[in-house]
Structures are given as structure tokens and as C-alpha cells.
KEKE-3310 file (N, C-alpha, C; in steps of 0.2 Angstrom, whole numbers, plus 5000, padded with zeros to 4 digits):
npx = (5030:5026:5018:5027:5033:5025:5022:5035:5034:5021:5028:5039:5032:5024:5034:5040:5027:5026:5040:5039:5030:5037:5048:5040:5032:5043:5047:5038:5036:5049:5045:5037:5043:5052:5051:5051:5055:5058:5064:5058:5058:5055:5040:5033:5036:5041:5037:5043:5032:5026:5021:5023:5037:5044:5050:5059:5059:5071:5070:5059:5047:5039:5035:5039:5030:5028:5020:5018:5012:5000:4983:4973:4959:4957:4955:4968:4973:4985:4989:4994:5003:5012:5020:5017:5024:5019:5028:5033:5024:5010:5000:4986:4978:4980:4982:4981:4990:4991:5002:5007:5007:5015:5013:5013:5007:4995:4990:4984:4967:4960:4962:4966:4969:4970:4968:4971:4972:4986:4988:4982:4973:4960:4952:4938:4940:4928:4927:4929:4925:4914:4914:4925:4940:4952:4961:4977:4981:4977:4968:4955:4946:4937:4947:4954:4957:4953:4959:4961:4961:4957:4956:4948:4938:4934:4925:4918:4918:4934:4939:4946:4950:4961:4978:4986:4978:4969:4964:4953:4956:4963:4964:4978:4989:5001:5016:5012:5009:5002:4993:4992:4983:4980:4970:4969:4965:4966:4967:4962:4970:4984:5001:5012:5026:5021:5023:5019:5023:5018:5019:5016:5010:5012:5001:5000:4990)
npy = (4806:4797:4807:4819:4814:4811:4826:4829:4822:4826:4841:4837:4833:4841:4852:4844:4846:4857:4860:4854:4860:4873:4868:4863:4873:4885:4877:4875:4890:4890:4884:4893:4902:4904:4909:4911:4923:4929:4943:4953:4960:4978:4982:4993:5010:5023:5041:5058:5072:5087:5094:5097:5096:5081:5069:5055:5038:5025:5014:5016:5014:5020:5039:5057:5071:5090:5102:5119:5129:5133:5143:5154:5148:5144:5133:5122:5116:5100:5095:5087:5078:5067:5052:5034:5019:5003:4991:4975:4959:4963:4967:4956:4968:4984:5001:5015:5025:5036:5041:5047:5065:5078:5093:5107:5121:5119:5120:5114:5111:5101:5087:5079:5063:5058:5045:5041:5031:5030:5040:5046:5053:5065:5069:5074:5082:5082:5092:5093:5105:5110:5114:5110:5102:5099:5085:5080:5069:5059:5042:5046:5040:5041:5043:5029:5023:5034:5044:5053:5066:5076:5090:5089:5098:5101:5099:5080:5075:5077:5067:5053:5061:5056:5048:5032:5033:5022:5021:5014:5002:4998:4986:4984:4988:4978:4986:4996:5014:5026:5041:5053:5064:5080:5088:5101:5112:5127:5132:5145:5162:5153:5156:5162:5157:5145:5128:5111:5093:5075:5061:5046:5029:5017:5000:4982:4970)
npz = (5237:5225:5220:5217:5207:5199:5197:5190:5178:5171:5170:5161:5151:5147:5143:5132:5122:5121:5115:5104:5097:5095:5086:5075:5073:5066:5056:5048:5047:5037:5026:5020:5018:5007:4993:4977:4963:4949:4937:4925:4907:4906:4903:4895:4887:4895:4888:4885:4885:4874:4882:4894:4908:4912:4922:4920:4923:4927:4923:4916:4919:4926:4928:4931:4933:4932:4938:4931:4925:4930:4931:4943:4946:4934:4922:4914:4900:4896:4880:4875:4886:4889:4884:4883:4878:4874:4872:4871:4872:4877:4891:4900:4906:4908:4920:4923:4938:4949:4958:4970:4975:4976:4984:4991:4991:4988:4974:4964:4960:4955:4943:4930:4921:4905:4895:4877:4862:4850:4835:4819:4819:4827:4841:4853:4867:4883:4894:4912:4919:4909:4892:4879:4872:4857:4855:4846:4833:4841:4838:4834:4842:4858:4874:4880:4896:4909:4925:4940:4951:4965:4977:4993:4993:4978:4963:4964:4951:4946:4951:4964:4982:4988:4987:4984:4968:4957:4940:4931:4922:4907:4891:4886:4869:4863:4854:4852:4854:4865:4869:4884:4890:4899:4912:4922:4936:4941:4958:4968:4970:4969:4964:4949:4953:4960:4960:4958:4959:4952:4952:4941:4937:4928:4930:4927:4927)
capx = (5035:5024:5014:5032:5038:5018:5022:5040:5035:5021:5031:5042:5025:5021:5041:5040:5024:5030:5045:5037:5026:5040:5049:5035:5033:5050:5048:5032:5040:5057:5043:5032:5047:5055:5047:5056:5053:5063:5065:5057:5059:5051:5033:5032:5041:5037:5040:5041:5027:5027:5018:5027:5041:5043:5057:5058:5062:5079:5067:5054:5038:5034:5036:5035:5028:5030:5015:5020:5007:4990:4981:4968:4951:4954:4955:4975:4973:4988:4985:5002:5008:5014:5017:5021:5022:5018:5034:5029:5019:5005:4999:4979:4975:4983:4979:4986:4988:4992:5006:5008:5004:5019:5008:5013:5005:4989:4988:4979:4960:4956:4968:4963:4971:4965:4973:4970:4977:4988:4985:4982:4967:4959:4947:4937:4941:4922:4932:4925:4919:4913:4919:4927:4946:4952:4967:4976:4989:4975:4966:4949:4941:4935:4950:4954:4955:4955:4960:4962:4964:4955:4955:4942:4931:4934:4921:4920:4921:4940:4942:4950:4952:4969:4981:4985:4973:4970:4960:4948:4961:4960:4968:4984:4991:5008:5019:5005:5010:4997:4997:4990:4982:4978:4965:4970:4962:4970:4965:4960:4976:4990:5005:5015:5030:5022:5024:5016:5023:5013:5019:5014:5015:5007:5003:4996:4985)
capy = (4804:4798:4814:4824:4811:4814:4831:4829:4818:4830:4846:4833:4833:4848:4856:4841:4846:4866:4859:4849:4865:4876:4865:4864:4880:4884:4871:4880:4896:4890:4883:4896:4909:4902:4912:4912:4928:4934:4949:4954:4965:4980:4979:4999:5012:5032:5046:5064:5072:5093:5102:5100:5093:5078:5065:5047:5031:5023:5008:5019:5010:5027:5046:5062:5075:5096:5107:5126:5134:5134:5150:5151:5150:5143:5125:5124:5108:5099:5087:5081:5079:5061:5046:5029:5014:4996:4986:4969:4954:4967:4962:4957:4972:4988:5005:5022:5026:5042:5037:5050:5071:5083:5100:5110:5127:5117:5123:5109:5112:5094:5088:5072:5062:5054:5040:5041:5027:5037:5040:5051:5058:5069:5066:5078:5081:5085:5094:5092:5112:5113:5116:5105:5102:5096:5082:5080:5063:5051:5037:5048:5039:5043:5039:5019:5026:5041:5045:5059:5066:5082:5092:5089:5107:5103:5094:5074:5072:5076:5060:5053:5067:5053:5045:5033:5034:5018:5019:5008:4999:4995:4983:4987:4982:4979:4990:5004:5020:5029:5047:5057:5071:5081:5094:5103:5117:5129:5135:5152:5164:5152:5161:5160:5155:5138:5122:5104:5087:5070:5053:5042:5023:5009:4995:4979:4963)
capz = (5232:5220:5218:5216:5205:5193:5195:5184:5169:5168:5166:5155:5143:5143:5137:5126:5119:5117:5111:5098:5093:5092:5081:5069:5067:5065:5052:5043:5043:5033:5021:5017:5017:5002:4988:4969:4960:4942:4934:4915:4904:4905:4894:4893:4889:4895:4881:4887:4880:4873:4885:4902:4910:4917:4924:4917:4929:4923:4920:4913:4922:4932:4928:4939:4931:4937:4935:4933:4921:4931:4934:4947:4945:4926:4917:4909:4897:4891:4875:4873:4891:4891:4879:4883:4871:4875:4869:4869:4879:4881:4899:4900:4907:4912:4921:4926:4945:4952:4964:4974:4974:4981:4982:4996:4991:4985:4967:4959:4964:4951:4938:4927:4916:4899:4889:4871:4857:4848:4827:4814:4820:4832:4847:4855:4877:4886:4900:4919:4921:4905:4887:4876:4867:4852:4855:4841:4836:4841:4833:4833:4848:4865:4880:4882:4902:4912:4932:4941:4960:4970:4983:4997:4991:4971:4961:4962:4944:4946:4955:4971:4986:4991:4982:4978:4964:4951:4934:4930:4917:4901:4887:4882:4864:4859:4851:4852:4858:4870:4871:4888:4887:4907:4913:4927:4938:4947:4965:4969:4974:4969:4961:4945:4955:4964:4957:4960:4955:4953:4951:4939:4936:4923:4934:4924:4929)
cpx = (5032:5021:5019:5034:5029:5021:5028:5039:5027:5024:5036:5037:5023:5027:5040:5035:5026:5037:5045:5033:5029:5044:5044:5032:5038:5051:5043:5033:5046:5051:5041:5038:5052:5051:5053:5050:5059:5059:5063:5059:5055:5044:5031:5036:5039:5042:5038:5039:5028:5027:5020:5031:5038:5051:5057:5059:5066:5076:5062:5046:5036:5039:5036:5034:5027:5024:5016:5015:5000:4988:4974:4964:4950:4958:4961:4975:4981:4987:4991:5005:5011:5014:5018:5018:5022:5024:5032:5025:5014:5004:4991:4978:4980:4980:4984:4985:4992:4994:5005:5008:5009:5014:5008:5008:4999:4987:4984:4973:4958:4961:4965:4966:4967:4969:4971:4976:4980:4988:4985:4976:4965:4954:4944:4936:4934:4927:4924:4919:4916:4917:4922:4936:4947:4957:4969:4979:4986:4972:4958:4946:4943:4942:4948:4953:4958:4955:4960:4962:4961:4957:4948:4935:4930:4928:4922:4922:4925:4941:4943:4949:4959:4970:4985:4979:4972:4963:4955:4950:4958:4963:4972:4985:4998:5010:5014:5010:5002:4998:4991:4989:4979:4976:4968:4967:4965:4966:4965:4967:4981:4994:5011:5020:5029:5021:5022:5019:5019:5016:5016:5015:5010:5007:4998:4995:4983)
cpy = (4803:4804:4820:4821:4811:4820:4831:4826:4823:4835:4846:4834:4837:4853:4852:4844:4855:4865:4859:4856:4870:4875:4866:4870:4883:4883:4874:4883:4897:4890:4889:4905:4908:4903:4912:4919:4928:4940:4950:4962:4971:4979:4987:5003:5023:5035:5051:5067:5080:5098:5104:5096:5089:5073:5057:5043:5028:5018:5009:5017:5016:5035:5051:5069:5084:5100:5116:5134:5133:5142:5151:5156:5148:5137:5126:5114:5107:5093:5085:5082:5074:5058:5041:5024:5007:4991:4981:4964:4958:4963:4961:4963:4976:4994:5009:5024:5034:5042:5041:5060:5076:5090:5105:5117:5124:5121:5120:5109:5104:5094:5079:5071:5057:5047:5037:5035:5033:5035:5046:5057:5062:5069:5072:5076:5083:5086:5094:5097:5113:5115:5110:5107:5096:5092:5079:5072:5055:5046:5040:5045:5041:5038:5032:5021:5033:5037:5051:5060:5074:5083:5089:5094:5104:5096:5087:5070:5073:5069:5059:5060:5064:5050:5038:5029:5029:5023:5012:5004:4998:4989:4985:4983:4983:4981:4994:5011:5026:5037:5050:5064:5074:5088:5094:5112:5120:5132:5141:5155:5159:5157:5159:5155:5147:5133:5116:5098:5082:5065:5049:5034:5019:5003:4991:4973:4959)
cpz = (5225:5215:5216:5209:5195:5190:5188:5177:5169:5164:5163:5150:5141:5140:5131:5121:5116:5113:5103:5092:5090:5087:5072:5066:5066:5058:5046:5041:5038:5026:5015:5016:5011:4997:4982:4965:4955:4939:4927:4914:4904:4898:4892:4893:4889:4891:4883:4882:4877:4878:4892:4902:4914:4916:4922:4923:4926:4920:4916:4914:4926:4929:4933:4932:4933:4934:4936:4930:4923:4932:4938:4945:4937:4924:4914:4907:4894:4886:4874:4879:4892:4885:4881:4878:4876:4869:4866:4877:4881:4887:4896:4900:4910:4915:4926:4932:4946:4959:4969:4971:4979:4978:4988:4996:4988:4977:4964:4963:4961:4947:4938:4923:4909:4896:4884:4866:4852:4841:4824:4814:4825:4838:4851:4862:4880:4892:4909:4920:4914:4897:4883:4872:4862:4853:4849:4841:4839:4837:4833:4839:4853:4869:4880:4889:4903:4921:4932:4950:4962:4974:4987:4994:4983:4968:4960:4955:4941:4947:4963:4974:4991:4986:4985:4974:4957:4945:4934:4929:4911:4895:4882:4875:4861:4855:4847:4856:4861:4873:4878:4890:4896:4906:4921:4929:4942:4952:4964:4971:4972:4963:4955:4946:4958:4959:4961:4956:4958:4949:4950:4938:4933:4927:4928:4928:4927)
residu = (UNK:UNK:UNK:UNK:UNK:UNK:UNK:UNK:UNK:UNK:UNK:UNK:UNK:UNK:UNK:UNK:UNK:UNK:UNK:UNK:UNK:UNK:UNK:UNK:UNK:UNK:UNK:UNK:UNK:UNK:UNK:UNK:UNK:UNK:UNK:UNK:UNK:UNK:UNK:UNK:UNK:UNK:UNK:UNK:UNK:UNK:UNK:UNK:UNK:UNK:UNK:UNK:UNK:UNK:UNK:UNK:UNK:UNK:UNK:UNK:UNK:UNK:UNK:UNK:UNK:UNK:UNK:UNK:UNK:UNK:UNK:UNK:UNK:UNK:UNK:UNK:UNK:UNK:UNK:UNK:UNK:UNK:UNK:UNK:UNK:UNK:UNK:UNK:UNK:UNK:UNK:UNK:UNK:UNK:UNK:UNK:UNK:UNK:UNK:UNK:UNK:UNK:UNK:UNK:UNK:UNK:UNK:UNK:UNK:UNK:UNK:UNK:UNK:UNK:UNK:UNK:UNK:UNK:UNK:UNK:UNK:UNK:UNK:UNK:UNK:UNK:UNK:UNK:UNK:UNK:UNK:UNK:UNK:UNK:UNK:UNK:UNK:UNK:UNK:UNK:UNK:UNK:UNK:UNK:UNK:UNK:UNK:UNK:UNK:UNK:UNK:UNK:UNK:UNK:UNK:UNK:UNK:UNK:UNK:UNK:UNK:UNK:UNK:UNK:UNK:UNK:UNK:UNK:UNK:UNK:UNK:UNK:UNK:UNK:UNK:UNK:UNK:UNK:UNK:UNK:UNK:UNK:UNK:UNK:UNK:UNK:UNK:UNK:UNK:UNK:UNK:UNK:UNK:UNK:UNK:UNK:UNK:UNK:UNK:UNK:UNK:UNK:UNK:UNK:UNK)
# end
């Protein structure tokens, strides 16, 4: 009788003590899931650029971009493919990522982006394979940053061979505008007809 009557205020001490644990975490979880977030103001705003088409975000923090004029086996530069301006509250630090890369017929063998302060002057592009351009519209210096994304086979001093692909970053300045200037290579055999878009986005930190 005793030994039956042990055994119950044990397995009384031992629900109590799971009780007591489930309780507390219970308790822990409500805490640590009660997070406060608000919403700002966008701090940038994308400006479709000359030389391609591209689709804005309603909130204008990411673009998508359509690539149609490559020809393979040769370098097709845009110098005005993009602009975005820095509104206000520059952040410390920003930097261009290359969200994502729809390319079914693999057209892009490397493709790279530049980001130029934009001005009165002009900057010259040292392109990947060789060669150089003249971008016009900037403030005379060398890209604040570049990115960019390859194939597996195409040389690494396109970038990335996955997406998605950050920039180094750089420091952004209020109410500047930044123009984007992109080097793209076309694959061997692709055909006037196929097309590639790539999703862009300014993340800051």
C-alpha cells in the first residue's frame, strides 16, 4: 500500500513538473512573439532609364528589367539602363542585389551592373572582355558600386553563378540621383526572339 501510494505522488510530481514546463513555455513564446514593426517612407525612388524596358514596383524599392537586344558571342552595353534617386534620410549604407534571373533559353552568358553618381560629366566603363565605354550623364568618376551574375562556363569577373547576388554597397546621399549603366554578353546561338528578365532591389543597412 505504501509502495502504490509512492508510486502516485510521484506521477503527481512528475505532471506537475511538465505541467509547470509547459506553462512556461507557453509563457516565453507569448513573450518573444510580440514584436512592433512600422512602416516608412520609401527612401528611393527607380527612374526608367533609355535603353531598355523595365517595370517599376508601386513602391518603387525594386524593378524588373527585360533584356531583348543581346547578340551572341558579343558585349551589348547599356549606359542609361536605370536611374534611381535617393529621396531623403539617406540610409548609412546601401547596395544593389540582383534578386532573381528568369532566363529560360540561357541568353545572358555574364551581365553586370555599374552604379555611377549622376552629373554633367562623363566616365569611362573598362568592360569585362576587353574594351572600354564612354558613359555619359555622370559626375566624371569611377562607379560608387558594381554587381553582376554568370553562367557556370562564363568568366568570373561577371559575378555570382546564383542569385541572389549582393554588391559590396556603398554610401548613398540624399536627394542624388544614380544612374546604372549594364554590360551584358550574349551566349553563343541565342536568337533575336528570346528574352530574359532580372530583378532588381536597393537594400540599405
Amino acid at each position: 500500500m505504501a509502495n502504490r501510494l509512492r508510486n502516485l505522488v510521484s506521477i503527481a510530481l512528475i505532471m506537475a513538473i511538465v505541467l509547470v514546463g509547459l506553462v512556461v513555455a507557453a509563457v516565453y513564446y507569448y513573450y518573444t512573439a510580440r514584436v512592433t514593426v512600422s512602416v516608412e517612407t520609401p527612401k528611393i525612388q527607380w527612374i526608367t532609364g533609355t535603353d531598355i524596358s523595365a517595370s517599376i514596383g508601386t513602391n518603387t524599392t525594386w524593378c524588373q528589367i527585360s533584356l531583348s537586344k543581346l547578340e551572341p558571342n558579343a558585349t551589348t552595353v547599356y549606359t542609361n539602363a536605370l536611374e534611381f534617386t535617393v529621396l531623403s534620410s539617406a540610409p548609412t549604407n546601401m547596395k544593389l542585389e540582383i534578386a532573381s534571373v528568369a532566363d529560360a533559353n540561357t541568353i545572358i552568358w555574364g551581365i553586370r551592373f555599374y552604379v555611377y553618381q549622376s552629373g554633367a560629366s562623363s566616365s569611362t566603363l573598362s568592360l569585362v572582355d576587353g574594351g572600354s565605354v564612354s558613359v555619359t550623364g555622370t559626375n566624371g568618376n569611377t562607379p560608387v558600386d558594381q554587381v553582376g551574375y554568370r553562367q557556370p562556363g562564363a568568366s568570373s569577373s561577371y559575378g555570382s553563378a546564383s542569385t541572389p547576388a549582393d554588391s559590396v554597397g556603398f554610401a548613398g546621399t540624399s536627394s542624388t540621383t544614380y544612374i546604372i549603366a549594364i554590360e551584358a554578353y550574349g551566349r553563343d546561338g541565342i536568337l533575336s526572339s528570346q528574352t530574359a528578365s532580372i530583378e532588381l532591389r536597393l537594400i540599405w543597412f
